[in-house]
C-alpha positions in Angstrom: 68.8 78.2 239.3 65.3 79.8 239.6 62.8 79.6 237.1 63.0 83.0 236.8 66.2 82.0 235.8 65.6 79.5 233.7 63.2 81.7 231.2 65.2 82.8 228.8 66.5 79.3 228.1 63.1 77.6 228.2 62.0 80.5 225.7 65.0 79.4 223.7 64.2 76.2 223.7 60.6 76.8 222.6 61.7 79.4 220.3 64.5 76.6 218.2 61.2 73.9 218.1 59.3 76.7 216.6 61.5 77.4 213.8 62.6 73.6 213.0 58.6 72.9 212.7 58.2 75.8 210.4 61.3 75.4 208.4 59.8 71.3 208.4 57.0 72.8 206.7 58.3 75.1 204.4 61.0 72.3 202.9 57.5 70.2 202.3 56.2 73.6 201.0 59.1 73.5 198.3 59.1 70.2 197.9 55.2 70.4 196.9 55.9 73.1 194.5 58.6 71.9 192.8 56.5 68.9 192.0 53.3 71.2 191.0 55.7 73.0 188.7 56.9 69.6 186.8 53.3 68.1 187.1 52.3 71.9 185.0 55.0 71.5 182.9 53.9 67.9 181.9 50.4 69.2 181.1 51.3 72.1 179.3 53.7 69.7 176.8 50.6 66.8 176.7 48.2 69.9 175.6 50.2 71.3 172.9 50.9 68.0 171.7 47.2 67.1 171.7 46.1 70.9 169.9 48.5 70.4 166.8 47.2 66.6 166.7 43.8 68.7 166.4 45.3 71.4 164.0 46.3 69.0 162.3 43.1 66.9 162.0 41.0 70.1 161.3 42.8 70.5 158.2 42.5 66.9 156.9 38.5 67.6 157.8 38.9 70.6 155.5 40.1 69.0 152.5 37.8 65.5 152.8 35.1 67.6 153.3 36.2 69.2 149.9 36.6 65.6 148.3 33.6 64.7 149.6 31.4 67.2 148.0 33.5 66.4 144.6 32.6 63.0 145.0 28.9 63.8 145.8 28.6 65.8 142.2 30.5 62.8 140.3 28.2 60.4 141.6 25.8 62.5 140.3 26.2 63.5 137.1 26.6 59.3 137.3 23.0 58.7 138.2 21.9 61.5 136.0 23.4 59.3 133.2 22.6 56.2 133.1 23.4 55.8 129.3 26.9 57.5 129.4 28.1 55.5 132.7 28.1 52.0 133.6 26.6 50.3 136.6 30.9 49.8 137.4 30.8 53.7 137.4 28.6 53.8 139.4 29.5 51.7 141.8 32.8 53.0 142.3 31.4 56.7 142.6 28.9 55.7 145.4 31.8 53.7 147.4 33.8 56.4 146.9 31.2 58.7 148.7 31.0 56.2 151.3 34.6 56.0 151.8 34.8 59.6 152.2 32.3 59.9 154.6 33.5 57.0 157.3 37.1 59.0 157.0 35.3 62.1 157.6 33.3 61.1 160.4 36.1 59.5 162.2 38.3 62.2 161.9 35.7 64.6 163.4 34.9 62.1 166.5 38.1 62.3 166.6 38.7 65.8 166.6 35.6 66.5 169.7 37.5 63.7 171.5 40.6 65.9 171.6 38.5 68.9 172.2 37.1 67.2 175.5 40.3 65.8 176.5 42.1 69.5 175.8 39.9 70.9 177.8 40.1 68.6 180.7 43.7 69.0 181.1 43.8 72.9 180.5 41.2 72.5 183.6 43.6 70.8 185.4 46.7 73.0 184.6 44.6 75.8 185.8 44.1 74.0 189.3 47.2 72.9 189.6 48.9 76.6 188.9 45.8 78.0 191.5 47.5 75.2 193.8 51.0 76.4 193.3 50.0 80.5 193.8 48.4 79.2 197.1 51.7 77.7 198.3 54.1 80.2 197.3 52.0 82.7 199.0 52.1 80.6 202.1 55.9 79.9 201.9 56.0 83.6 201.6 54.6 83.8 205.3 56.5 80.9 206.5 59.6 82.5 205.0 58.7 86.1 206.6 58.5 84.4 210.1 61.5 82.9 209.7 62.8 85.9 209.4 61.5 87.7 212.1 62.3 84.7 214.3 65.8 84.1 213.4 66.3 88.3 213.4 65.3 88.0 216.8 67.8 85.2 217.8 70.8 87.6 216.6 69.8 90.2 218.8 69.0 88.2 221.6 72.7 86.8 221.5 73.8 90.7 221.6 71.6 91.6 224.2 72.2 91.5 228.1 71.0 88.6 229.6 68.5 90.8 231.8 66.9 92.0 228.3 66.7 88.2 226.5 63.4 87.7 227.6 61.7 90.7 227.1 63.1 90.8 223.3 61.6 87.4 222.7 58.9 88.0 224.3 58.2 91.0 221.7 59.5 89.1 218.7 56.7 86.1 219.6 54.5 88.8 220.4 55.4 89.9 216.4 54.9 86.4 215.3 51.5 85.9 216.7 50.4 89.2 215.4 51.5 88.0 211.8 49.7 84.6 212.3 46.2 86.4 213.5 46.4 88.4 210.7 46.4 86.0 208.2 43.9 83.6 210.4 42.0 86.7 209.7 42.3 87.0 206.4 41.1 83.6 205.9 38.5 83.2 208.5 37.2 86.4 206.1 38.0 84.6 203.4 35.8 81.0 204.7 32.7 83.3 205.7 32.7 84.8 202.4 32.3 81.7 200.7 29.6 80.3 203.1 27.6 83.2 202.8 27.5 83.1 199.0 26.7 80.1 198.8 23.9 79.8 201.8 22.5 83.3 199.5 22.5 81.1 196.2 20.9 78.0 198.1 18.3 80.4 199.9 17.1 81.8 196.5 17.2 78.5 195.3 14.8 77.1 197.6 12.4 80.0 197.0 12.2 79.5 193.4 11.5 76.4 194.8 8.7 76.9 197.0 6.7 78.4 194.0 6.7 75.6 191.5 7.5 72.3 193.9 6.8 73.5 197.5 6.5 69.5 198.3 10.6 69.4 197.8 11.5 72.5 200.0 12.0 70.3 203.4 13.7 68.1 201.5 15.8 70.2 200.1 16.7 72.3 203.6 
């Protein structure tokens, strides 16, 4: 036949790659997410694990540090004594004290070590649920052009053959409408960013200029 002919089916045919490379990404969309959602629900067992290991510890601090200072008075009323108390009593008192205080300073190394590490992992569950928003919103898209694509295949088969093109025409036309906006929105998005942070850098460099003008170009 003529290519004018031939159109529809070549649209067709552009039309089915379309949707198999969008479905292709929205499978690895899912994929990604469902492995997000164990990698968040890995970190969120690891953190409350590691905050009652820390609960836990905080209250052992609590009553050492309460021994501790018990200890600190016997030994003393010890020294204060010397006739009353033996230099075995006194012995024993101070190596209690010292006792005390290795456990307690361990436990409270320790207990900042878990701190740090809690918070490094809450910082990471955070990213990692900012990741998983970002590609659910994404699949969202995908999904809705999927839609709108497949949609337009139904009708098409309903259609008269003289009327095929022009309704996939419109429904690419739809398509590419949907994609520009969202190019759009993060083009917008991109030049945002870059213009707070040339703004910060620009002030930065005049703070700059005043006390170590010798660094500006070095800086630029």
């Amino acid at each position: 036949g003529t290519v004018q002919e031939n159109i529809p089916e070549m649209l067709e045919e552009i039309k089915e790659a379309l949707i198999n490379a969008i479905e292709e990404k929205r499978q690895g969309l899912i994929e990604m997410i469902a492995d997000v959602e164990e990698k968040v629900a890995g970190l969120g067992q690891e953190i409350t694990s590691l905050k009652e290991e820390s609960d836990e510890i905080i209250r052992r601090l609590a009553l050492i540090d309460g021994e501790r200072r018990r200890a600190r008075q016997k030994l003393a009323e010890i020294s204060a004594d010397p006739e009353r108390y033996g230099e075995s009593d006194l012995r024993e008192a101070f190596l209690a004290v010292e006792r005390l205080a290795a456990e307690f300073s361990s436990l409270r190394a320790r207990e900042e070590a878990l701190r740090r590490q809690i918070a490094e992992l809450e910082d990471k569950f955070n990213r990692y649920l900012d990741l998983k928003e970002q590609a659910e919103n994404f699949l969202s898209r995908l999904s809705v052009i999927l839609q709108h694509l497949r949609r337009g295949a139904g009708e098409m088969e309903e259609a008269p053959p003289e009327k095929v093109d022009k309704k996939l025409a419109l429904k690419m036309l739809e398509v590419q409408e949907e994609e520009r906006r969202w190019v759009a929105r993060e083009i917008h998005d991109g030049l945002a960013q870059i213009m707070a942070s040339a703004s910060l850098r620009l002030e930065y460099c005049l703070r700059l200029l005043e006390k170590k003008p010798e660094e500006v170009e070095e800086e630029l």
